[in-house]
mmCIF file as Biopython writes it, N, C-alpha, C and O atoms, coordinates in Angstrom:
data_model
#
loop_
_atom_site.group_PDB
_atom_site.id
_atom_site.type_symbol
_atom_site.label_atom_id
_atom_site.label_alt_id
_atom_site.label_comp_id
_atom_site.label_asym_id
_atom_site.label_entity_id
_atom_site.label_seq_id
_atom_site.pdbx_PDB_ins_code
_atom_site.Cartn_x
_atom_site.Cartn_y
_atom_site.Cartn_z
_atom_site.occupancy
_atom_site.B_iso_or_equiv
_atom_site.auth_seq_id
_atom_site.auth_asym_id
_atom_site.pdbx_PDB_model_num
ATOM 1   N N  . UNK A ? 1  ? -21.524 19.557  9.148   1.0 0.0 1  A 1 
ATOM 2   C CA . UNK A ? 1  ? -20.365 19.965  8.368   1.0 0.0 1  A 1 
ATOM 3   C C  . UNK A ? 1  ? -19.751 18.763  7.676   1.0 0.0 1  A 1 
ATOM 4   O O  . UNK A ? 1  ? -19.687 17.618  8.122   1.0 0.0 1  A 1 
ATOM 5   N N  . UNK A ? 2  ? -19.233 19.301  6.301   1.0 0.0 2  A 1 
ATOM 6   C CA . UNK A ? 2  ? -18.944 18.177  5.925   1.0 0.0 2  A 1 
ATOM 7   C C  . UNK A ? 2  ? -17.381 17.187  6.116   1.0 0.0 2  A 1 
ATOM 8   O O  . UNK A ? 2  ? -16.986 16.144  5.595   1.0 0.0 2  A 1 
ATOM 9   N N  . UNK A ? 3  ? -16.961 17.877  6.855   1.0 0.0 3  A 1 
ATOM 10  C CA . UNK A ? 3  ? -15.467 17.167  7.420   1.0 0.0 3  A 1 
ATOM 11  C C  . UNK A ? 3  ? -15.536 16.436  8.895   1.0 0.0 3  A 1 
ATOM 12  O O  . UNK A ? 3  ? -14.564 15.887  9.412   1.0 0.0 3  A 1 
ATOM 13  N N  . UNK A ? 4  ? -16.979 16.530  9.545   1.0 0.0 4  A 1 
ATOM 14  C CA . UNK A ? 4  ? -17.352 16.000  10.570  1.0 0.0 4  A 1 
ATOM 15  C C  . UNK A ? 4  ? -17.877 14.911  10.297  1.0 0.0 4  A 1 
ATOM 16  O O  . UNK A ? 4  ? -17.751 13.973  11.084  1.0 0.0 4  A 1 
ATOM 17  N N  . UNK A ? 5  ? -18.603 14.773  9.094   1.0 0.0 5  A 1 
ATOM 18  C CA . UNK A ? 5  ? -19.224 13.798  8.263   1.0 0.0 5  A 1 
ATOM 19  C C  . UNK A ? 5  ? -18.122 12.740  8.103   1.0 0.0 5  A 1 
ATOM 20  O O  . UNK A ? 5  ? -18.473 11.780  8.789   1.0 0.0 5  A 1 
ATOM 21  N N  . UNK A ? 6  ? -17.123 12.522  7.595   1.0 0.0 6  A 1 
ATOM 22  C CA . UNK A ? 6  ? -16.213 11.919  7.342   1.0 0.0 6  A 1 
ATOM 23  C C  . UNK A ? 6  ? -15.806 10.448  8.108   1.0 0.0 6  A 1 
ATOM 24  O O  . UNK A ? 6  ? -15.991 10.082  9.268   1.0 0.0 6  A 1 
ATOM 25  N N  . UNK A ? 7  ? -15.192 9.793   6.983   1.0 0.0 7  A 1 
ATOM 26  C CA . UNK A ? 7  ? -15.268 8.727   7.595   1.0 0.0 7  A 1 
ATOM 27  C C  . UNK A ? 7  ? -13.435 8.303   8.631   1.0 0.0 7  A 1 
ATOM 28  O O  . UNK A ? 7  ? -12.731 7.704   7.818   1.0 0.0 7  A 1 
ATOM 29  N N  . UNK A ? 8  ? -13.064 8.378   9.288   1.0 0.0 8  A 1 
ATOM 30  C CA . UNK A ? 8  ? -12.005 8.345   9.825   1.0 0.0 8  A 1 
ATOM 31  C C  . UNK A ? 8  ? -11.234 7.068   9.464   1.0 0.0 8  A 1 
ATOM 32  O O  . UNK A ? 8  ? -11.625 6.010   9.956   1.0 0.0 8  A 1 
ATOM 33  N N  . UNK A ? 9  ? -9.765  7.081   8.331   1.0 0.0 9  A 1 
ATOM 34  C CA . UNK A ? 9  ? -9.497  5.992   7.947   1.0 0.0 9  A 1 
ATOM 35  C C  . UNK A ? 9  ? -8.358  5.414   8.874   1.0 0.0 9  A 1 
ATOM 36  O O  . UNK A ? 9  ? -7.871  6.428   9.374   1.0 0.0 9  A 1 
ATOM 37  N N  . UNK A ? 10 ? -7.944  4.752   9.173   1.0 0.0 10 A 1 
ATOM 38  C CA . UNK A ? 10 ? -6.785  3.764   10.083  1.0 0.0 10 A 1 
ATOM 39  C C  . UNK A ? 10 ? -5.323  4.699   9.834   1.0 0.0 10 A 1 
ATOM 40  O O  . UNK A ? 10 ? -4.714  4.676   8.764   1.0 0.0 10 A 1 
ATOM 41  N N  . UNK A ? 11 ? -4.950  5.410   10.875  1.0 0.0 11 A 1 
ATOM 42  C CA . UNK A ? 11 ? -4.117  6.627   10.726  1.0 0.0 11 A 1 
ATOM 43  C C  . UNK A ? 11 ? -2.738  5.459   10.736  1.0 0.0 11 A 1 
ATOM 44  O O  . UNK A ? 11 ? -2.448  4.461   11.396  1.0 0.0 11 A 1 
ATOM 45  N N  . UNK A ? 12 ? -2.018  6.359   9.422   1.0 0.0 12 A 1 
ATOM 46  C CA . UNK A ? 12 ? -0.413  5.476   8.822   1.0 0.0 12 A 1 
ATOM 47  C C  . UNK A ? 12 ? 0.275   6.403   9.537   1.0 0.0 12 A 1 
ATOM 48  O O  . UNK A ? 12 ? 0.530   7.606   9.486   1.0 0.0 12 A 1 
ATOM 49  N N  . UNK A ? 13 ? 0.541   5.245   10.369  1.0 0.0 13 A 1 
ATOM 50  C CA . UNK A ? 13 ? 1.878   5.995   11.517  1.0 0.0 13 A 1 
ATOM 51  C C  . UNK A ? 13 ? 3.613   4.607   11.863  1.0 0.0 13 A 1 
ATOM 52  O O  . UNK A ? 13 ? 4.316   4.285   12.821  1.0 0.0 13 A 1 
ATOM 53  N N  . UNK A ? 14 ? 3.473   4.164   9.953   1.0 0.0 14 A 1 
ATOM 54  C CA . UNK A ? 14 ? 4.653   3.234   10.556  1.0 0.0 14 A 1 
ATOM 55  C C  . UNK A ? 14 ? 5.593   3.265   9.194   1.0 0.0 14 A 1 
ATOM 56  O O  . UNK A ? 14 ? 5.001   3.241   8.115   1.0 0.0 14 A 1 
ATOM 57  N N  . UNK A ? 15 ? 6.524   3.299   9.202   1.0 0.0 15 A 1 
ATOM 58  C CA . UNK A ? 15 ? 7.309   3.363   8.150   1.0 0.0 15 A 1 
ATOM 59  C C  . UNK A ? 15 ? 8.317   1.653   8.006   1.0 0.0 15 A 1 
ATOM 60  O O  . UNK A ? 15 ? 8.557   0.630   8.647   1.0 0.0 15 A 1 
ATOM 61  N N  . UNK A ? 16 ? 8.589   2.283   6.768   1.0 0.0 16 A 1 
ATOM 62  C CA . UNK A ? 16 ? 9.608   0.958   6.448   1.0 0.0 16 A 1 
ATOM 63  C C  . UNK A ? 16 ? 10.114  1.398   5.145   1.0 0.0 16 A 1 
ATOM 64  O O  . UNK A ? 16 ? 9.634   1.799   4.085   1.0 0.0 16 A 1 
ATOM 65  N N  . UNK A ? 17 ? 11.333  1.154   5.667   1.0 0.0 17 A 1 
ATOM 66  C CA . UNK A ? 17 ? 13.015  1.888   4.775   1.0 0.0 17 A 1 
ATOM 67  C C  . UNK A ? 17 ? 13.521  0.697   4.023   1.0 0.0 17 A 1 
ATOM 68  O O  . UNK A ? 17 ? 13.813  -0.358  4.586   1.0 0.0 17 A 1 
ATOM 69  N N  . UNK A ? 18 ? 13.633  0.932   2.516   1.0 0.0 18 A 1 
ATOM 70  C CA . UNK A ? 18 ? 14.338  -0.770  1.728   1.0 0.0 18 A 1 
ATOM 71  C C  . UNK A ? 18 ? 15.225  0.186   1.301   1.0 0.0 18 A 1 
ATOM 72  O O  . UNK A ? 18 ? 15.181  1.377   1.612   1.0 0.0 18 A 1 
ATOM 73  N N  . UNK A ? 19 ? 16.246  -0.487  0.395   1.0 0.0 19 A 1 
ATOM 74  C CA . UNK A ? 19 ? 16.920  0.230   -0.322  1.0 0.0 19 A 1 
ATOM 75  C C  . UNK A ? 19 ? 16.888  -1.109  -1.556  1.0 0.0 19 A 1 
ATOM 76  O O  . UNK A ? 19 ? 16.910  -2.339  -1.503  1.0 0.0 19 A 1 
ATOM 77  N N  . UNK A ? 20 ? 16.831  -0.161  -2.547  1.0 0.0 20 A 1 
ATOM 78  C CA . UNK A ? 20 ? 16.493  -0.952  -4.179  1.0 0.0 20 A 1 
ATOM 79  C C  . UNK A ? 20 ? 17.155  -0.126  -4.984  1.0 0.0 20 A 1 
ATOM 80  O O  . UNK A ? 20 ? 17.443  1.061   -4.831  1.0 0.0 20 A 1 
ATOM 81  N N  . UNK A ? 21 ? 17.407  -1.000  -6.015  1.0 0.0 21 A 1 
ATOM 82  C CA . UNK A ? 21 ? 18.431  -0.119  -6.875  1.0 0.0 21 A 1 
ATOM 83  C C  . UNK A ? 21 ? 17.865  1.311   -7.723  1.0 0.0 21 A 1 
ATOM 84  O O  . UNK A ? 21 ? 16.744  1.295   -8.232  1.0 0.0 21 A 1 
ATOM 85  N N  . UNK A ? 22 ? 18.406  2.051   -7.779  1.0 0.0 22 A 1 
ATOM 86  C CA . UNK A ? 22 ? 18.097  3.504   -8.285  1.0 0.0 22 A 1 
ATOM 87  C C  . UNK A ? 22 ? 17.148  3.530   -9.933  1.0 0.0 22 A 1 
ATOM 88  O O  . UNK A ? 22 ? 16.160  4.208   -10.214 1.0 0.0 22 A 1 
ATOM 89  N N  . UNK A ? 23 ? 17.713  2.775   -10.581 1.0 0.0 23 A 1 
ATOM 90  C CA . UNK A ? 23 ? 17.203  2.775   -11.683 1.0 0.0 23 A 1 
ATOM 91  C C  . UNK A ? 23 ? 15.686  1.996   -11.887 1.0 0.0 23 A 1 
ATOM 92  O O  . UNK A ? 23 ? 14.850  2.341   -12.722 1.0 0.0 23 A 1 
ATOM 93  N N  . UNK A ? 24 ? 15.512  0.656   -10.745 1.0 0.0 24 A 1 
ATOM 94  C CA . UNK A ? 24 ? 14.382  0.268   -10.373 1.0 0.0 24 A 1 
ATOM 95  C C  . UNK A ? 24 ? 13.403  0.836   -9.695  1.0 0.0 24 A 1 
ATOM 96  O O  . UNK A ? 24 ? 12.189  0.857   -9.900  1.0 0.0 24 A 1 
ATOM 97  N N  . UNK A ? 25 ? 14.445  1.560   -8.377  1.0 0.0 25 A 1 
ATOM 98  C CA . UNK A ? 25 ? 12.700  2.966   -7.719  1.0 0.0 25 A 1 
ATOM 99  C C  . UNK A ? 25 ? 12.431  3.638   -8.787  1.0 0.0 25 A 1 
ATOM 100 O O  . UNK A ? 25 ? 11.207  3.770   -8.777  1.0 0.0 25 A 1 
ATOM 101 N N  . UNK A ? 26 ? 13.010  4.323   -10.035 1.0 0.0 26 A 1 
ATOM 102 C CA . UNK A ? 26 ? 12.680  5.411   -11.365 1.0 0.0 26 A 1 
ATOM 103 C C  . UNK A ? 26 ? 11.860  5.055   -12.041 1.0 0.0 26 A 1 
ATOM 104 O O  . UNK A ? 26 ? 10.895  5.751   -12.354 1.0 0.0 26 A 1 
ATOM 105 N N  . UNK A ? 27 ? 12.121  3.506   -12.545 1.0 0.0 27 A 1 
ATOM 106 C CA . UNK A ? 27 ? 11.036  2.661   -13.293 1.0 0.0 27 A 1 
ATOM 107 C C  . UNK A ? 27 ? 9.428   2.394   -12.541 1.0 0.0 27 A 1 
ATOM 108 O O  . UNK A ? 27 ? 8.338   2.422   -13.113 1.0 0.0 27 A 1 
ATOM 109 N N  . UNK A ? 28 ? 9.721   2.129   -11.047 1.0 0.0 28 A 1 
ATOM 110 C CA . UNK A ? 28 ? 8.421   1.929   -10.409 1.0 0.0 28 A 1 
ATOM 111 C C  . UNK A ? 28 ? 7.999   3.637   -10.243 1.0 0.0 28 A 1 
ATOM 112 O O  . UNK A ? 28 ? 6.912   3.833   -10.788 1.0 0.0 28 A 1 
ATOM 113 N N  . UNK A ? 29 ? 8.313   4.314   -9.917  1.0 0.0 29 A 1 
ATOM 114 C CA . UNK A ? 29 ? 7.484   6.096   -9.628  1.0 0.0 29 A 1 
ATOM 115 C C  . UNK A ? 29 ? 6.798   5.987   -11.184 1.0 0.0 29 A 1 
ATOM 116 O O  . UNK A ? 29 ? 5.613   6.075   -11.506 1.0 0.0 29 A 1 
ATOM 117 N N  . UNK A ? 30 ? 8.158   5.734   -12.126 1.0 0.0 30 A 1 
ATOM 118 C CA . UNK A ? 30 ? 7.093   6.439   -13.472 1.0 0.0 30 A 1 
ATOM 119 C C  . UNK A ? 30 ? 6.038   5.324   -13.985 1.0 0.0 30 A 1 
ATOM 120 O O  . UNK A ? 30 ? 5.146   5.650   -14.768 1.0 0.0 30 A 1 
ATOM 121 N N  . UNK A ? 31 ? 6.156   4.166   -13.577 1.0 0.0 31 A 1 
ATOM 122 C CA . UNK A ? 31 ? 4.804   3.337   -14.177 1.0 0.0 31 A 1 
ATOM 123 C C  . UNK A ? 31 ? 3.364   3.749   -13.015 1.0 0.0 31 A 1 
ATOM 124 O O  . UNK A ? 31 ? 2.151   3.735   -13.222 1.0 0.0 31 A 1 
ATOM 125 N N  . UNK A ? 32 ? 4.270   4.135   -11.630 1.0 0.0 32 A 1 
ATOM 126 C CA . UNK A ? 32 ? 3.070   4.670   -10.585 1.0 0.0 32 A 1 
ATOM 127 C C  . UNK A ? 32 ? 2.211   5.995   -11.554 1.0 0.0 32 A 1 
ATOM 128 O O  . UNK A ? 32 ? 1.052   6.000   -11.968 1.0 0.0 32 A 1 
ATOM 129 N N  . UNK A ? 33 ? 3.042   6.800   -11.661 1.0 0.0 33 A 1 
ATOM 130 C CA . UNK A ? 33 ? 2.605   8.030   -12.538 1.0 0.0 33 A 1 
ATOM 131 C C  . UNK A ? 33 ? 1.630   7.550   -13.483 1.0 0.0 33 A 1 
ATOM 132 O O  . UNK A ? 33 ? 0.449   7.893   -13.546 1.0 0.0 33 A 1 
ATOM 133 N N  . UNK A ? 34 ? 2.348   6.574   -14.341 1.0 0.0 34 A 1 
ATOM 134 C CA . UNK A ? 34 ? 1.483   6.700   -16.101 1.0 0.0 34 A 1 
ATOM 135 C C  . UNK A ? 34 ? -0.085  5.890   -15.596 1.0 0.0 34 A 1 
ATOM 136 O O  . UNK A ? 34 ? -1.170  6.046   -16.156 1.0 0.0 34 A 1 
ATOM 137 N N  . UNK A ? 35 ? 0.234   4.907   -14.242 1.0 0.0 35 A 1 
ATOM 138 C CA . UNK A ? 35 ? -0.859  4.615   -13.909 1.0 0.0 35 A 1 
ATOM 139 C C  . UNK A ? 35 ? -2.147  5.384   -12.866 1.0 0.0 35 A 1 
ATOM 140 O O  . UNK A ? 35 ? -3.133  4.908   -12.304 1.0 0.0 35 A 1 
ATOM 141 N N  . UNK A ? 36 ? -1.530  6.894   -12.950 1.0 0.0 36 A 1 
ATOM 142 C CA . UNK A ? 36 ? -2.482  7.448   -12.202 1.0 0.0 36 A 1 
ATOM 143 C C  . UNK A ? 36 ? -2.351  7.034   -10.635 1.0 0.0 36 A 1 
ATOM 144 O O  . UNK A ? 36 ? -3.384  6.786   -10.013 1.0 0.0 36 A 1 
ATOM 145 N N  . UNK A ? 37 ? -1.296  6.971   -10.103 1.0 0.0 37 A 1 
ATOM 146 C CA . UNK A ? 37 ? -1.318  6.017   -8.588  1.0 0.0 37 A 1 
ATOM 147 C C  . UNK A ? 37 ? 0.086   6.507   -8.022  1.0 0.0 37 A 1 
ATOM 148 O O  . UNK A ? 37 ? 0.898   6.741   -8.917  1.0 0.0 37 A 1 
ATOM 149 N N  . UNK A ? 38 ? 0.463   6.677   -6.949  1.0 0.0 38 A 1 
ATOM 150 C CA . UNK A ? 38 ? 1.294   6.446   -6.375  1.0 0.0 38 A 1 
ATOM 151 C C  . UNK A ? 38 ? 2.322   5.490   -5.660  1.0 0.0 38 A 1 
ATOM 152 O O  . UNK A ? 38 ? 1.873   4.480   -5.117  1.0 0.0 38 A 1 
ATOM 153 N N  . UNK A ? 39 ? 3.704   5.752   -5.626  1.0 0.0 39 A 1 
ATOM 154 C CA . UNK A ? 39 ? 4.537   4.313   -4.865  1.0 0.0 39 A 1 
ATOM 155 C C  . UNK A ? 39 ? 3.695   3.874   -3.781  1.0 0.0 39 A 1 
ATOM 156 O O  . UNK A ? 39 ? 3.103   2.800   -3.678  1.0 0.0 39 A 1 
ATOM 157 N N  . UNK A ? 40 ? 3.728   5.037   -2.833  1.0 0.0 40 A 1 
ATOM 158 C CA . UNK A ? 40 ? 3.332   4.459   -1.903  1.0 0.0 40 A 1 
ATOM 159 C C  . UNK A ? 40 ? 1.719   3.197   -1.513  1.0 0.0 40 A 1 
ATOM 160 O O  . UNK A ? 40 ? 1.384   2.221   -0.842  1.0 0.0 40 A 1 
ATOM 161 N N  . UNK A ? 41 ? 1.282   4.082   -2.421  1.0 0.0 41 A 1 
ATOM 162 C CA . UNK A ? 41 ? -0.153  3.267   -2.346  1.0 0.0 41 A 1 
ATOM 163 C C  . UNK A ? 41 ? -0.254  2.161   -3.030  1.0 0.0 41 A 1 
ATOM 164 O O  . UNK A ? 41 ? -1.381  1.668   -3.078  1.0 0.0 41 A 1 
ATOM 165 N N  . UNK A ? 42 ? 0.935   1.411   -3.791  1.0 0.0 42 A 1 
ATOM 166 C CA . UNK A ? 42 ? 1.102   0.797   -4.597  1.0 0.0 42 A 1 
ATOM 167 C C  . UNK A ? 42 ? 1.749   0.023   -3.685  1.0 0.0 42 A 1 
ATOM 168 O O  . UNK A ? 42 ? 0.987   -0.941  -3.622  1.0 0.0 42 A 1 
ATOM 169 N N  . UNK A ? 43 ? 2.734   -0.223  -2.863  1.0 0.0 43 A 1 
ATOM 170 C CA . UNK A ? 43 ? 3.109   -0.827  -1.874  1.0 0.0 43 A 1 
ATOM 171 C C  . UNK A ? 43 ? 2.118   -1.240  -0.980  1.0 0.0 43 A 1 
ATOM 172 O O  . UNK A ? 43 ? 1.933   -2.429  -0.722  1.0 0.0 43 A 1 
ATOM 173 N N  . UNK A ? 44 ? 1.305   -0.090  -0.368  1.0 0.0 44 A 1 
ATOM 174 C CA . UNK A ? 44 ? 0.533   -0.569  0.803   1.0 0.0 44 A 1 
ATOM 175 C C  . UNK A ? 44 ? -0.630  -1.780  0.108   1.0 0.0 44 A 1 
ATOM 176 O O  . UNK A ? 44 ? -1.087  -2.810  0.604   1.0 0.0 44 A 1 
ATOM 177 N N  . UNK A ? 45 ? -0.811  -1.248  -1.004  1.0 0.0 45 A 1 
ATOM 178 C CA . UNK A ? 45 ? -1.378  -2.831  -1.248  1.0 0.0 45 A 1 
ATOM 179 C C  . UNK A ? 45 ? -1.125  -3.944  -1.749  1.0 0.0 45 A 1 
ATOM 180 O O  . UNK A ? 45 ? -1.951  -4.855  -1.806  1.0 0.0 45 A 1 
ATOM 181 N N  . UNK A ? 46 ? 0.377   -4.031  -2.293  1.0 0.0 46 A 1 
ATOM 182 C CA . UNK A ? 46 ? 0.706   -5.279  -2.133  1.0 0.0 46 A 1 
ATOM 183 C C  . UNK A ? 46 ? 1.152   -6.131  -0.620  1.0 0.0 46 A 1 
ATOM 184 O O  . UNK A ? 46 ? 1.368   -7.328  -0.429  1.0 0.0 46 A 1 
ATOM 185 N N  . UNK A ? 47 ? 1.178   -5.051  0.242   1.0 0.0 47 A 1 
ATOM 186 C CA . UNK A ? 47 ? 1.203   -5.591  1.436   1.0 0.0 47 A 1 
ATOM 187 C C  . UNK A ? 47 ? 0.457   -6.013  1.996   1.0 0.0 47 A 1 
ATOM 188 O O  . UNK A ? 47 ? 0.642   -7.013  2.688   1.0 0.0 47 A 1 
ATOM 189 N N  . UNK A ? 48 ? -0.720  -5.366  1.892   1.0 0.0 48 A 1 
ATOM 190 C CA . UNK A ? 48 ? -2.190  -5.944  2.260   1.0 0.0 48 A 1 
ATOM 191 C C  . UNK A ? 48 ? -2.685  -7.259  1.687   1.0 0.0 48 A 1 
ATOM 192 O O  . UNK A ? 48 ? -3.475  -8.040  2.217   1.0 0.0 48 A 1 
ATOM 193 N N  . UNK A ? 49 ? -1.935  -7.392  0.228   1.0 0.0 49 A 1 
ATOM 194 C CA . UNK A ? 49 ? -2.213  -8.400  -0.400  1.0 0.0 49 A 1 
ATOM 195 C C  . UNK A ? 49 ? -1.877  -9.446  -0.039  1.0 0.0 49 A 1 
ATOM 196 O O  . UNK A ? 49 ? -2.657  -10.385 0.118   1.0 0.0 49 A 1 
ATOM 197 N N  . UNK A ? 50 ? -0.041  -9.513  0.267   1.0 0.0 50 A 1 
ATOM 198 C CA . UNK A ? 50 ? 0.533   -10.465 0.469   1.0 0.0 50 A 1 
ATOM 199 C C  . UNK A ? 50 ? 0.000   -10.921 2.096   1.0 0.0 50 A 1 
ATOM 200 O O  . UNK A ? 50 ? -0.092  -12.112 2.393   1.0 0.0 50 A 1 
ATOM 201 N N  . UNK A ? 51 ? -0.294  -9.936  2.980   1.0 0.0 51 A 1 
ATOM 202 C CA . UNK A ? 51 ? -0.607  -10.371 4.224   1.0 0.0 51 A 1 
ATOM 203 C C  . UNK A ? 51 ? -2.374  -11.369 4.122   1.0 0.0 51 A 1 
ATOM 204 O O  . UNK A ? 51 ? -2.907  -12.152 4.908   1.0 0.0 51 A 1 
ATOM 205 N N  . UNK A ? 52 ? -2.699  -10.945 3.076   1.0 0.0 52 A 1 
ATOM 206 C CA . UNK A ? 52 ? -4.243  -12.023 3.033   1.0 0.0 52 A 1 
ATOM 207 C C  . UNK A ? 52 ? -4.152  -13.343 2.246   1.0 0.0 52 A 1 
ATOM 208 O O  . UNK A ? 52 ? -4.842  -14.362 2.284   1.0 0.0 52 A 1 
ATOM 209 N N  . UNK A ? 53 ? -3.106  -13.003 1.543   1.0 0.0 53 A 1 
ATOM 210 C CA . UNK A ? 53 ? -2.516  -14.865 1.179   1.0 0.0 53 A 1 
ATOM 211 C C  . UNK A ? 53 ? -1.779  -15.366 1.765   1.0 0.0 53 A 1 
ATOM 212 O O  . UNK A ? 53 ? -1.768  -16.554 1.445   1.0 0.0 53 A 1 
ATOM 213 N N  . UNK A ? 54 ? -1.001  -15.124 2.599   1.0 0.0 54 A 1 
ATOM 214 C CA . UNK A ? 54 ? -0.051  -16.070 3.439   1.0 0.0 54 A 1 
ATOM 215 C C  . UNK A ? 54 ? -1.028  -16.090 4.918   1.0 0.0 54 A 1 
ATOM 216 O O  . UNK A ? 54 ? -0.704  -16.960 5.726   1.0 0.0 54 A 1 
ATOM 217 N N  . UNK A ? 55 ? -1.981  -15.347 5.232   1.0 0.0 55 A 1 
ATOM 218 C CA . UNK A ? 55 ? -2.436  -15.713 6.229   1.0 0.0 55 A 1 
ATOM 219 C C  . UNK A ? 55 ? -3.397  -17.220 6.385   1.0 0.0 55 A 1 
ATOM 220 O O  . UNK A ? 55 ? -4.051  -17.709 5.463   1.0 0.0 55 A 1 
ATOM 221 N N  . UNK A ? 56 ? -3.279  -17.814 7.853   1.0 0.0 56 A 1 
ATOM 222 C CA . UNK A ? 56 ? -3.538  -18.989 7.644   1.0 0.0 56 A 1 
ATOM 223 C C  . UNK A ? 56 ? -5.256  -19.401 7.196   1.0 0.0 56 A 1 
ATOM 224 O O  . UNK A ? 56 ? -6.086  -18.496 7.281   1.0 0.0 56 A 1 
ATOM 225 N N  . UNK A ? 57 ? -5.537  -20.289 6.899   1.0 0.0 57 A 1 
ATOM 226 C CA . UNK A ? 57 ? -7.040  -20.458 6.494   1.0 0.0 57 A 1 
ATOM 227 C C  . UNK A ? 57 ? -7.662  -20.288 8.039   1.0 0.0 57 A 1 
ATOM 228 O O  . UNK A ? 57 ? -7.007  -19.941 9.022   1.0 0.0 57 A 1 
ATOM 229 N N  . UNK A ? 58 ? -8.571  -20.499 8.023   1.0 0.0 58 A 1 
ATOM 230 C CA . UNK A ? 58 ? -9.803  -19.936 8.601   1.0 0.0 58 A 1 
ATOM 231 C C  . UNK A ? 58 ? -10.531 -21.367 9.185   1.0 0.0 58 A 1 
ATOM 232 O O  . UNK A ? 58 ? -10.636 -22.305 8.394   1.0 0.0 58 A 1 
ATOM 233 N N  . UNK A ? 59 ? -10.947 -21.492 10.349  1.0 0.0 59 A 1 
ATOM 234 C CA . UNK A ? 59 ? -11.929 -22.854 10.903  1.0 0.0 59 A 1 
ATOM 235 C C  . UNK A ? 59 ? -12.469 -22.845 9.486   1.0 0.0 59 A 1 
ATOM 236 O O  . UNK A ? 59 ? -12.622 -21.892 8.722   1.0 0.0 59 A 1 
ATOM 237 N N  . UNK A ? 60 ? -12.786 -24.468 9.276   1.0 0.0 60 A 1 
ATOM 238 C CA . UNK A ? 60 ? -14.065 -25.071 8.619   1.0 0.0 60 A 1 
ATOM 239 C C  . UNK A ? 60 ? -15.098 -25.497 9.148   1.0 0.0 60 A 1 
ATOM 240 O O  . UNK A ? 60 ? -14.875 -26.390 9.965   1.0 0.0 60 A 1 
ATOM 241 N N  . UNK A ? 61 ? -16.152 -25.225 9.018   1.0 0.0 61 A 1 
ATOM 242 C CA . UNK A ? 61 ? -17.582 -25.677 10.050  1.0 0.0 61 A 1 
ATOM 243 C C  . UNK A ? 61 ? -18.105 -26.672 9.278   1.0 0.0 61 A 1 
ATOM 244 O O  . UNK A ? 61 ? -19.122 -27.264 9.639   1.0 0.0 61 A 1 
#
């Protein structure tokens, strides 16, 4: 079946509440929109982002 098939992705079970000014969340939903994308998913990867550049380098061999 094909929902058994599936690949099981890392279940989003954490929130986080900002508050930003009204006219700035309006501007970010509708550029999310015109870009085919959502806030949210638009966040989760600048978070992902920012967490792989500030993380520290890596041993050198």
């Amino acid at each position: 079946m094909a929902g058994e098939q599936r690949r099981h992705k890392q279940k989003k079970d954490g929130q986080l509440v900002i508050r930003i000014n009204s006219k700035e969340r309006d501007d970010f939903i509708d550029l999310c929109e015109q870009l085919d994308s959502s806030a949210a998913r638009e966040i989760r990867r600048f978070i992902r982002e920012f967490i792989a550049q500030q993380a520290p380098p890596g041993p050198t061999d």
